[in-house]
NUZA-349936 format. One record per atom (N, C-alpha, C): z, y, x. Coordinates in steps of 0.1 Angstrom, whole numbers, padded with zeros to 4 digits, always signed. Example, Ala and Ser with C-alpha at 12.3 -4.5 7.8 and 13.67 -1.06 7.14 Angstrom:
+0078-0057+0132+0078-0045+0123+0078-0033+0132+0071-0022+0128+0071-0011+0137+0079+0000+0129
This chain:
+0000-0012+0008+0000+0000+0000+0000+0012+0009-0010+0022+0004-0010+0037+0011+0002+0044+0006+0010+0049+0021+0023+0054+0011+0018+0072+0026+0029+0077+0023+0033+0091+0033+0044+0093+0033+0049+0101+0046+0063+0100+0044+0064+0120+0036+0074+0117+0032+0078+0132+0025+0092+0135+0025+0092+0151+0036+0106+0158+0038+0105+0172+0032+0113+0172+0014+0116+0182+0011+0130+0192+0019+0128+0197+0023+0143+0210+0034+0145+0221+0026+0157+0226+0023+0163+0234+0015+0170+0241+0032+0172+0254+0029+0183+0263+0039+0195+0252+0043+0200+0247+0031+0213+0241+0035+0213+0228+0042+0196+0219+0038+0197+0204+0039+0189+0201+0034+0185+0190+0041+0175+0179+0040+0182+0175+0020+0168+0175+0012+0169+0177+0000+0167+0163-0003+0150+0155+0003+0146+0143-0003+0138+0138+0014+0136+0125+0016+0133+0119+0026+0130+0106+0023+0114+0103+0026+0109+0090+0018+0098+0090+0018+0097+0075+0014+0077+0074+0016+0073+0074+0000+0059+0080+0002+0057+0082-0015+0039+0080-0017+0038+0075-0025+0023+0072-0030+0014+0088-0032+0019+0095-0035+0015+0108-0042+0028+0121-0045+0019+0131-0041+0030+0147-0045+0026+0154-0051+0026+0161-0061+0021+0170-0070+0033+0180-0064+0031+0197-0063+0036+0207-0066+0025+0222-0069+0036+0227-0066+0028+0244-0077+0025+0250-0060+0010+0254-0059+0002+0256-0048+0001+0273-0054-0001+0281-0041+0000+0296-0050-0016+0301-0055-0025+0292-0056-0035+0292-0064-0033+0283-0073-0027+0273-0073-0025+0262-0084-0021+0246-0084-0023+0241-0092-0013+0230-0085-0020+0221-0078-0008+0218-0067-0016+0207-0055-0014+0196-0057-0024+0182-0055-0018+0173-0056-0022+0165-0039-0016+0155-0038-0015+0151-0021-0012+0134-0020-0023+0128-0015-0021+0112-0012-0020+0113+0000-0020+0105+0004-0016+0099+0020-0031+0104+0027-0033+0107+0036-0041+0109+0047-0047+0120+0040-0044+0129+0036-0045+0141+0028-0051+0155+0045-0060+0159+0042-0065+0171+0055-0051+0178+0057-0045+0184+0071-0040+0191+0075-0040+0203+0067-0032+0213+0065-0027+0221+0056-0019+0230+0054-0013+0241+0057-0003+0253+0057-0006+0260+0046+0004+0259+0037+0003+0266+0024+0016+0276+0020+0013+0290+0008+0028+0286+0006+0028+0281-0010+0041+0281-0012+0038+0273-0025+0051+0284-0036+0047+0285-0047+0051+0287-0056+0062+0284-0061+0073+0289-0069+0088+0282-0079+0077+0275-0086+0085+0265-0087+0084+0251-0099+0090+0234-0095+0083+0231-0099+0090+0212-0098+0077+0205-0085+0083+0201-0077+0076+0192-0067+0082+0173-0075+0066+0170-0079+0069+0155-0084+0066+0145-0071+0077+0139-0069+0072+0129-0057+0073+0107-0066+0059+0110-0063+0056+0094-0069+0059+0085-0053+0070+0079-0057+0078+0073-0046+0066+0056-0045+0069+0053-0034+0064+0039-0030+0064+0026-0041+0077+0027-0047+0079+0018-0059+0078+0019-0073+0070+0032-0076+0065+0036-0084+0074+0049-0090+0088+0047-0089+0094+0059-0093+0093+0071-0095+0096+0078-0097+0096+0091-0095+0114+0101-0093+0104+0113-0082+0119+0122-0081+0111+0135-0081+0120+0139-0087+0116+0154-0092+0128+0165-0082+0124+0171-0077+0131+0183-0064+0125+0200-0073+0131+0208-0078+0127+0222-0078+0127+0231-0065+0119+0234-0063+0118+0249-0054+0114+0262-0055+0120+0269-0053+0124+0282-0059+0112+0289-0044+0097+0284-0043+0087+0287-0037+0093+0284-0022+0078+0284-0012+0087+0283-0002+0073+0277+0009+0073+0266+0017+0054+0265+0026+0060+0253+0024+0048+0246+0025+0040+0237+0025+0032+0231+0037+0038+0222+0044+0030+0217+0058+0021+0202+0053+0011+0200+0055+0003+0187+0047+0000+0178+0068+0005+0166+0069-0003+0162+0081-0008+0149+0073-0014+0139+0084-0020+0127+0075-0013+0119+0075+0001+0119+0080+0016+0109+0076+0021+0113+0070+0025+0126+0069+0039+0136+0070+0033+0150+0063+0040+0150+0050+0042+0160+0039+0052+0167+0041+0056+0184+0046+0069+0184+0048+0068+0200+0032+0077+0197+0031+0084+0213+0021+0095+0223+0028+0090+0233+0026+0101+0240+0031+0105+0248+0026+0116+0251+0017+0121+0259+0008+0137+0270+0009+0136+0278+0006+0149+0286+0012+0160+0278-0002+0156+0277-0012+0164+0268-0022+0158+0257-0029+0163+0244-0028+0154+0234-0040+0168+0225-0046+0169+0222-0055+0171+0214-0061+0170+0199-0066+0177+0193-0070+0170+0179-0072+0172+0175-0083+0162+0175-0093+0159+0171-0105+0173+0170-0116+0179+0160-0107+0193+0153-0117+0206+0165-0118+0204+0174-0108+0212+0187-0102+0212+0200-0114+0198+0198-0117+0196+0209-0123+0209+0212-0135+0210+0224-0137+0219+0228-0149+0212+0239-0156+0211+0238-0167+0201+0244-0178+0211+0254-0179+0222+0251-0184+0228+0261-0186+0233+0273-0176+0234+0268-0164+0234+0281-0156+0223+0292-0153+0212+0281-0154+0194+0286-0158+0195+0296-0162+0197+0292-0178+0196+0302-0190+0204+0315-0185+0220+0311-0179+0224+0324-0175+0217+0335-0165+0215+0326-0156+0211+0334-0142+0195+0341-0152+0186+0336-0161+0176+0344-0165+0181+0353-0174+0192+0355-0182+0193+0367-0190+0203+0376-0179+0202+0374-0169+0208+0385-0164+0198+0391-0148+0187+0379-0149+0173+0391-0140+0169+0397-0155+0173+0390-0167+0161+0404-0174+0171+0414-0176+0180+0412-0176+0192+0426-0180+0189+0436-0164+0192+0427-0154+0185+0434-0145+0171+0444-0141+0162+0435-0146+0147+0443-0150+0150+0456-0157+0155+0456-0167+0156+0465-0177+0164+0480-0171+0175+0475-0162+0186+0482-0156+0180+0488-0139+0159+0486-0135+0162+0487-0125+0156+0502-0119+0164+0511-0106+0164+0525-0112+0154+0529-0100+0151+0518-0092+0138+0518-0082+0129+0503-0082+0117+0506-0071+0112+0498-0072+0115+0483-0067+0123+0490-0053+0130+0478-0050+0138+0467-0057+0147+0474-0067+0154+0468-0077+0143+0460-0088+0130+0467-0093+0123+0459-0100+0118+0448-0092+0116+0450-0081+0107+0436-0080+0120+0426-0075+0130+0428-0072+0140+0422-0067+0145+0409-0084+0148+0420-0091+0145+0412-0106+0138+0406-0111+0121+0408-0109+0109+0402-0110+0108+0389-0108+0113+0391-0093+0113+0376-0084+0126+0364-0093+0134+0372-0094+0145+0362-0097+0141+0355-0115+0137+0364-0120+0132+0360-0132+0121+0350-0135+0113+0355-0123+0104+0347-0121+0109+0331-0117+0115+0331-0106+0120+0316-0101+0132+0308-0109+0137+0320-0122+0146+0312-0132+0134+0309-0141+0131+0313-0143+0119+0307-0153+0110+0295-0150+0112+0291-0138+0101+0284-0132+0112+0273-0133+0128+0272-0130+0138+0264-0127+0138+0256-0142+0138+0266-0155+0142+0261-0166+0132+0254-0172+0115+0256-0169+0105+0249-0171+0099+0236-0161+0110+0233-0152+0110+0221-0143+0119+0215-0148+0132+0219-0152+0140+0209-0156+0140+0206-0170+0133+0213-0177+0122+0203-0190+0115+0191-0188+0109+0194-0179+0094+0187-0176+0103+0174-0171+0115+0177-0163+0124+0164-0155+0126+0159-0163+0136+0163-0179+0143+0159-0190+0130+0151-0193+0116+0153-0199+0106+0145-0205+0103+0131-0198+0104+0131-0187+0097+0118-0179+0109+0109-0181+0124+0116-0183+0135+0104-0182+0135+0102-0194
């Protein structure tokens, strides 16, 4: 079986480590998907859900709050300043952390402040529609 190995890295820690048949995530033109012997590759990648179809068919779902993308023909690496791991997620802090970038949006008195909010809203929105997509496959 064609497998790859795949290292999702978060700031804090090695997130996911494993060989996997296939990777779907959110490419910043659109979504990538990636088999094994896949062309060399430097990307960055977008907030959303990175699906990893593991060797035994499984699946694990990791969020990343955007972040690059290295593709070699063994070795998929992610590099994210924050990711999550599928079963981690908590909706409900989600939902908080996004009504308080739009309270922020609303409240912002420069530009720096808007886009600082933008971003965050942005990447909570992306967190709460990955850990949907997680909830459907289980």
């Amino acid at each position: 079986m064609n497998t790859i190995q795949v290292d999702v890295v978060s700031a804090e820690e090695l997130i996911y480590s494993g060989e996997a048949r296939f990777v779907a995530l959110p490419g910043e033109a659109g979504e990538l998907g990636i088999f094994p012997r896949h062309t060399p590759l430097i990307t960055r990648i977008r907030p959303g859900a990175v699906r990893i179809e593991k060797a035994d068919g499984t699946e694990e779902f990791v969020f990343v709050a955007g972040g690059i993308l290295e593709v070699q023909p063994n070795l998929i690496t992610v590099l994210s300043d924050t990711a999550i791991r599928g079963k981690d997620l908590d909706e409900a802090k989600a939902m908080e952390a996004k009504k308080a970038a739009e309270e922020a949006l609303k409240n912002a008195k420069s530009d720096i402040d808007l886009a600082r909010a933008q971003s965050e809203l942005t990447v909570m929105v992306a967190q709460i529609a990955a850990l949907r997509k997680f909830r459907q496959k289980r």
